[in-house]
C-alpha positions as CSV (number, residue, x, y, z in Angstrom):
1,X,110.9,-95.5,177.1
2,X,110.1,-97.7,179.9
3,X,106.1,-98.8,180.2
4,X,105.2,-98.9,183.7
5,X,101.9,-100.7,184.3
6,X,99.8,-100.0,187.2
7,X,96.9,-100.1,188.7
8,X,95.8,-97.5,191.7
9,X,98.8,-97.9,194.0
10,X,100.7,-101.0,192.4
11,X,103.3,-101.4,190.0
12,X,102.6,-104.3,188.1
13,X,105.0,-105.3,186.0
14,X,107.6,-104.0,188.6
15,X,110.0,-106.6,188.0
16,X,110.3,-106.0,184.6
17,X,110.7,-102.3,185.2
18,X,113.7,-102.6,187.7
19,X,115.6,-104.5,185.0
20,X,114.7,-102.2,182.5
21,X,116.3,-99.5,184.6
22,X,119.3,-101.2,185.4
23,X,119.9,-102.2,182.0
24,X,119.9,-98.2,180.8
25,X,122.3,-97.6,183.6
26,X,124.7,-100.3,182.7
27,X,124.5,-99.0,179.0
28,X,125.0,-95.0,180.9
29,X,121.6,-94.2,178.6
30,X,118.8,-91.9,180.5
31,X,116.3,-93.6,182.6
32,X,112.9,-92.3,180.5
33,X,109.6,-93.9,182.5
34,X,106.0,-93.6,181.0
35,X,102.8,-94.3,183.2
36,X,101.2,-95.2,179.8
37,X,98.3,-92.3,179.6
38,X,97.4,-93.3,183.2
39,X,97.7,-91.1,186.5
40,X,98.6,-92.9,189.4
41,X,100.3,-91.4,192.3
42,X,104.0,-92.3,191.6
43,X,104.6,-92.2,195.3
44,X,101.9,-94.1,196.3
45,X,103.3,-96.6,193.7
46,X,106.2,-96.7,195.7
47,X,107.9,-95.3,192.4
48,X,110.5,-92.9,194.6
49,X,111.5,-94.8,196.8
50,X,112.5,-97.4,194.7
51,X,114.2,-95.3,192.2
52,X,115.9,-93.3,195.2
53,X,117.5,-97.0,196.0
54,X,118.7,-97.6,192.9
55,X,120.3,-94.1,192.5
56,X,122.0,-94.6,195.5
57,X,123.0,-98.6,194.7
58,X,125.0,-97.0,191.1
59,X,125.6,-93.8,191.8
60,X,123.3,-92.7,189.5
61,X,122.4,-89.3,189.0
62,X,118.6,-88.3,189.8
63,X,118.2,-85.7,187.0
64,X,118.9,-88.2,184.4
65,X,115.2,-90.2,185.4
66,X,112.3,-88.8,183.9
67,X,108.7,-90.1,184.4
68,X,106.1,-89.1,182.2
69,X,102.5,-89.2,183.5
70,X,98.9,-88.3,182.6
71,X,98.9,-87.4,186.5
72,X,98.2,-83.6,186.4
73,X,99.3,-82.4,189.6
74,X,102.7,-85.0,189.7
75,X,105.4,-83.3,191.1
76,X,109.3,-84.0,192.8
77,X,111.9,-82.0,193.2
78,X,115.0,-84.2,191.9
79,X,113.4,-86.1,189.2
80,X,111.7,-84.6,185.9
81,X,108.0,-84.4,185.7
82,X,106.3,-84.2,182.4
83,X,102.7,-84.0,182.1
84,X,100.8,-85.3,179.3
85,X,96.9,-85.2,179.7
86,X,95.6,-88.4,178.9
87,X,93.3,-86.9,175.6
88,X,92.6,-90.4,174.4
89,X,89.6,-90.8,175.9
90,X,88.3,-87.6,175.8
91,X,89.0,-87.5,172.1
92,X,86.7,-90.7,171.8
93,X,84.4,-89.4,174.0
94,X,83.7,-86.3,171.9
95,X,83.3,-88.4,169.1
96,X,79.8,-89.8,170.7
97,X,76.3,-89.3,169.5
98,X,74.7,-87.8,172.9
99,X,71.2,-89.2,173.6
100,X,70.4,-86.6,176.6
101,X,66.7,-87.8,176.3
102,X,66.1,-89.3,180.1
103,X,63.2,-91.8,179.8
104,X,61.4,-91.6,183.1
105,X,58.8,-94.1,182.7
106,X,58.1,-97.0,185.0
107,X,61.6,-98.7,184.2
108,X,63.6,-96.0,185.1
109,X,66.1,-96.1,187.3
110,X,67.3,-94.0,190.0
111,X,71.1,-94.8,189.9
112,X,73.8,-96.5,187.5
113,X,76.8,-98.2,188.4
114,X,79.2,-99.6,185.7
115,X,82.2,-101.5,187.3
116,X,84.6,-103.6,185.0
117,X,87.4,-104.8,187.5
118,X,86.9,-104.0,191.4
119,X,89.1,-102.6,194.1
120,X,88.3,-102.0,197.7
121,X,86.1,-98.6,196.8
122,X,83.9,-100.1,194.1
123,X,83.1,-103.5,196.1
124,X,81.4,-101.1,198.6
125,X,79.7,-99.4,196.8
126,X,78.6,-102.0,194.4
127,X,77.6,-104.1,197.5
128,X,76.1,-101.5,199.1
129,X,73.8,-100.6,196.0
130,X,73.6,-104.5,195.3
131,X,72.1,-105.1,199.4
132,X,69.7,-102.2,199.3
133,X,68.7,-100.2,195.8
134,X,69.0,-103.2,193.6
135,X,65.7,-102.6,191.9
136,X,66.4,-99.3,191.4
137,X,69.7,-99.4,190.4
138,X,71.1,-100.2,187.0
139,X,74.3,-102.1,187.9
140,X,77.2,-104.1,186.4
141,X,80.0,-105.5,187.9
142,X,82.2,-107.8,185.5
143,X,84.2,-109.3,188.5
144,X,84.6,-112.9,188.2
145,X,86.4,-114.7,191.1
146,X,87.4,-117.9,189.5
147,X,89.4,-115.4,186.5
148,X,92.8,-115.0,187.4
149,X,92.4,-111.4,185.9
150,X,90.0,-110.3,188.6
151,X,91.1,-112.3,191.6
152,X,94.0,-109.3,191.6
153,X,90.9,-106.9,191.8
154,X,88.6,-108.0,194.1
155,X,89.3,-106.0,197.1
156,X,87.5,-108.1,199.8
157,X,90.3,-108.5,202.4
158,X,90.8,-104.4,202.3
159,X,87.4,-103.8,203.1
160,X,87.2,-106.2,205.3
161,X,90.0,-104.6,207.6
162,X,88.5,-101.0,206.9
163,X,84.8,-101.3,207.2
164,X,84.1,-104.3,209.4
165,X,81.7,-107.5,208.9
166,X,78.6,-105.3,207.5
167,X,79.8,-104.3,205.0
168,X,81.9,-107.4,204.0
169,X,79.1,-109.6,204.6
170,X,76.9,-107.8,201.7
171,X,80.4,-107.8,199.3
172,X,80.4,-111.2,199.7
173,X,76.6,-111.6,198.5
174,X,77.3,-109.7,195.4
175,X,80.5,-111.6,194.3
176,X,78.6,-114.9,194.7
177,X,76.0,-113.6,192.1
178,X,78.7,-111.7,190.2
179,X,79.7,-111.0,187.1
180,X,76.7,-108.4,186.5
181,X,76.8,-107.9,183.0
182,X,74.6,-105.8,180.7
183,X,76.6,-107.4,177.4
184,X,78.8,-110.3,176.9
185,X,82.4,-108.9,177.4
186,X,85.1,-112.0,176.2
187,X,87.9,-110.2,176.9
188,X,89.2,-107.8,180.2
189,X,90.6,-104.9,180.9
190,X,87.4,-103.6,179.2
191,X,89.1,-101.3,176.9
192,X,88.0,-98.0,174.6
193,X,86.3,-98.2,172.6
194,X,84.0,-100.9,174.1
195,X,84.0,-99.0,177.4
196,X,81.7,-96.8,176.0
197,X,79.2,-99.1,174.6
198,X,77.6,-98.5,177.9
199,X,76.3,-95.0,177.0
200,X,73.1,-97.1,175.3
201,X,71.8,-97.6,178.9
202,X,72.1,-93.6,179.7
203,X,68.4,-92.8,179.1
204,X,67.2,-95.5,181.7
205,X,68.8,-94.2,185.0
206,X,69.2,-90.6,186.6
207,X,72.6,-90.3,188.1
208,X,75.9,-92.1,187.6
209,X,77.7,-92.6,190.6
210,X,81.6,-93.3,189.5
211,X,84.4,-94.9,190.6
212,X,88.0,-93.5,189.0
213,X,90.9,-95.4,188.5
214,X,93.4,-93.1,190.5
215,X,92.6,-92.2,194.0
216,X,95.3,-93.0,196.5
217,X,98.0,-90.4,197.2
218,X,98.3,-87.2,195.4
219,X,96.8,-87.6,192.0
220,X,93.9,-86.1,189.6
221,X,93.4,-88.0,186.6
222,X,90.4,-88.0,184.0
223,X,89.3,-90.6,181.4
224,X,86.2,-92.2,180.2
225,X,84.7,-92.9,183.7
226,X,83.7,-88.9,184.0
227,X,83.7,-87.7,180.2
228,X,80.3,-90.5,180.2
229,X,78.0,-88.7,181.8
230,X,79.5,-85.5,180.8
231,X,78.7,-86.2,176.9
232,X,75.7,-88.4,177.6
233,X,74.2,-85.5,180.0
234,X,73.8,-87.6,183.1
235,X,74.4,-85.9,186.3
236,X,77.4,-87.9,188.4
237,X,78.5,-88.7,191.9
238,X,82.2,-89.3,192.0
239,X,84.3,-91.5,194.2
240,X,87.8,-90.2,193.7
241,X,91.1,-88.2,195.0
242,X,91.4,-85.8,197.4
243,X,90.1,-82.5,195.8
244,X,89.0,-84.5,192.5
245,X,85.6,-82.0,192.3
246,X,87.7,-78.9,192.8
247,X,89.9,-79.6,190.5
248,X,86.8,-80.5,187.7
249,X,85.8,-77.1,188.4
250,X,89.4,-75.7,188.0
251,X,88.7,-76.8,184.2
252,X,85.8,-75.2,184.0
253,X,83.0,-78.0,184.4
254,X,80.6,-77.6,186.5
255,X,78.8,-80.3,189.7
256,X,76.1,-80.5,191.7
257,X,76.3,-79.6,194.9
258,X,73.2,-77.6,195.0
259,X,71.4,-80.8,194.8
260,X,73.6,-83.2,197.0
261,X,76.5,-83.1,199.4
262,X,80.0,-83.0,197.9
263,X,82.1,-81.6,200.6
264,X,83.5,-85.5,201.1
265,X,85.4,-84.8,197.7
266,X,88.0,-82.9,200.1
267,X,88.7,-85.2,202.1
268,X,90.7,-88.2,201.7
269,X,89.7,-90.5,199.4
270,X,88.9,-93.5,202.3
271,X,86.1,-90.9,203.3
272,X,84.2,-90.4,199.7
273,X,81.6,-93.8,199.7
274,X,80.8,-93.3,203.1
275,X,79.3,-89.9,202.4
276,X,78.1,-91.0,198.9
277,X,75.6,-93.8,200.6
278,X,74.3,-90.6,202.2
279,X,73.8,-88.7,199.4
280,X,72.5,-92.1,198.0
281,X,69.9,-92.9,200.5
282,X,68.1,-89.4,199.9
283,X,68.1,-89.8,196.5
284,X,66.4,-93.5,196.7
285,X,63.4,-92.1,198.5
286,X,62.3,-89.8,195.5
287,X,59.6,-90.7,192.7
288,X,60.4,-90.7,189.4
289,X,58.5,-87.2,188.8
290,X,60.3,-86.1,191.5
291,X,63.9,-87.2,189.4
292,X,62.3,-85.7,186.4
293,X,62.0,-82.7,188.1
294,X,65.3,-82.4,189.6
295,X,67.1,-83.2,186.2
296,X,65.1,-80.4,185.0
297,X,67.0,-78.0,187.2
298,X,70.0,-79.6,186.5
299,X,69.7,-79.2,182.8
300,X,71.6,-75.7,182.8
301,X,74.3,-77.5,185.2
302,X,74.6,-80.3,182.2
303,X,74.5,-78.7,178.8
304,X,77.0,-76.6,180.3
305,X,79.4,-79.3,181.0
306,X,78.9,-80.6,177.7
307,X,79.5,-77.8,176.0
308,X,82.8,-77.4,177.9
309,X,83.8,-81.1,177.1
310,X,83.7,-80.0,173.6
311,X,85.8,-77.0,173.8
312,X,88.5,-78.5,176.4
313,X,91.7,-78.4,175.2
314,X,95.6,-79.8,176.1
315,X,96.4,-76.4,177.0
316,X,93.4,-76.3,179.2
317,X,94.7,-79.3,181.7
318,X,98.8,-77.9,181.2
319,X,97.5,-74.0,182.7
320,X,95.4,-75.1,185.3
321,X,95.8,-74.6,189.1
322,X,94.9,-77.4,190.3
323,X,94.6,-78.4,194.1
């Protein structure tokens, strides 16, 4: 099996996995490539194009490649797709002791936002929440620009070309006073199962709002980011792919768009923190009884996404019709 490591639309260690495919081809063995139990878009990766070359440089035939992906809607028509839900984290997830018991004293926070390494989407929105909700928001962002590790992450210069001098102005601000840490974390990636050490801080803050790992292209992937507030009973905003609230409900879970607008998650995914500062902004101007209120209504909407968590199984994500 050849590892290919990624992040939303880059292959990492792509060197490595060019000479990994040429050396099966040399040897006439199968081309097998794993995505490692994450879901990126493989042609966003530029995966297809780069195999297509090298089918074409030794005459190699397509339908011996096969690319196995936690991706659930993956699909080409030469090469061989095989699905495999990432169940890892959900497994873990599970495994936690939910604390749904929302403390809405005079600490309590309206929003949470729980970054470990940035990208273009989560700088701003972390900016955003950094430059106007900081005291009501209950924020970390682990990014540390003299790191090697993060300097790949930051995401500055892309939202600096898409959003204009606002916005990159206030990402700036928070990077100088950056990391945001609630704990010490020594080493990064943040990996399971201290990525959900977090959950402690659930009962201080209403609504999570989440940034996924997979978003460009034509991808739907799940792991820890959403099973959080799912077990810990938190309701969730979602920055995402195309479709990525559709397809939760496809699996049966449940969101809340009686309470906010979540027609952005059909658009493309460029669109999604634009309309989430919306959403945001409305939410800021409530009082705490007025949140305590709201997440009584919403109690239904969460226990019921809970309960489906639990039940969820690998058959579940394989029969699915996703968007």
């Amino acid at each position: 099996m050849i590892d290919i490591s990624t992040n939303d639309s880059r292959i990492c260690n792509r060197d490595q996995v060019i000479i990994d495919i040429v050396s099966a081809i040399q040897k006439n063995m199968p081309v097998n490539l794993s995505t490692i139990q994450e879901g990126p878009c493989a042609t966003s990766l530029g995966l297809y194009d780069l195999l297509d070359n090298i089918c074409a440089t030794f005459s190699y035939p397509k339908s011996k490649i096969s690319l196995t992906t936690s991706n659930l809607i993956e699909s080409h028509p030469e090469y061989t797709i095989i699905k495999n839900p990432s169940l890892w984290y959900l497994e873990k997830a599970k495994r936690l002791t939910s604390n749904s018991t929302k403390q809405f004293d005079n600490n309590f926070k309206h929003f949470g936002h729980f970054i470990g390494h940035g990208n273009c989407h989560r700088l701003q929105l972390g900016a955003y929440l950094y430059a106007a909700h900081q005291p009501i928001t209950l924020q970390t962002y682990h990014c540390n620009v003299t790191d090697s590790y993060h300097r790949s992450h930051i995401g500055l210069e892309d939202l600096l070309f898409k959003n204009g001098v606002n916005e990159f102005t206030n990402a700036v601000k928070l990077l100088l006073n950056t990391p945001l840490m609630l704990d010490p974390i020594y080493t990064y990636p943040i990996l399971l199962p201290e990525t959900l050490n977090i959950t402690t801080a659930y009962p201080n803050f209403f609504v999570e709002l989440v940034n996924i790992s997979y978003f460009s292209g034509t991808t739907f992937y799940v792991d820890e980011k959403i099973w959080r507030p799912m077990v810990m009973q938190t309701p969730f905003m979602v920055q995402g792919s195309q479709h990525f609230i559709l397809n939760l409900h496809r699996l049966g879970f449940k969101t809340f768009s009686t309470w906010w607008n979540e027609d952005y998650s059909e658009d493309p995914c460029d669109c999604h923190v634009t309309t989430m500062i919306d959403n945001i902004k409305k939410i800021s101007t409530l009082t705490i009884s007025q949140l305590a209120d709201m997440y009584e209504e919403m109690r239904p909407t969460l226990e019921h996404n809970y309960n489906r968590l639990m039940t969820i199984t690998k058959e579940d994500f394989l029969q699915a019709g996703y968007a």
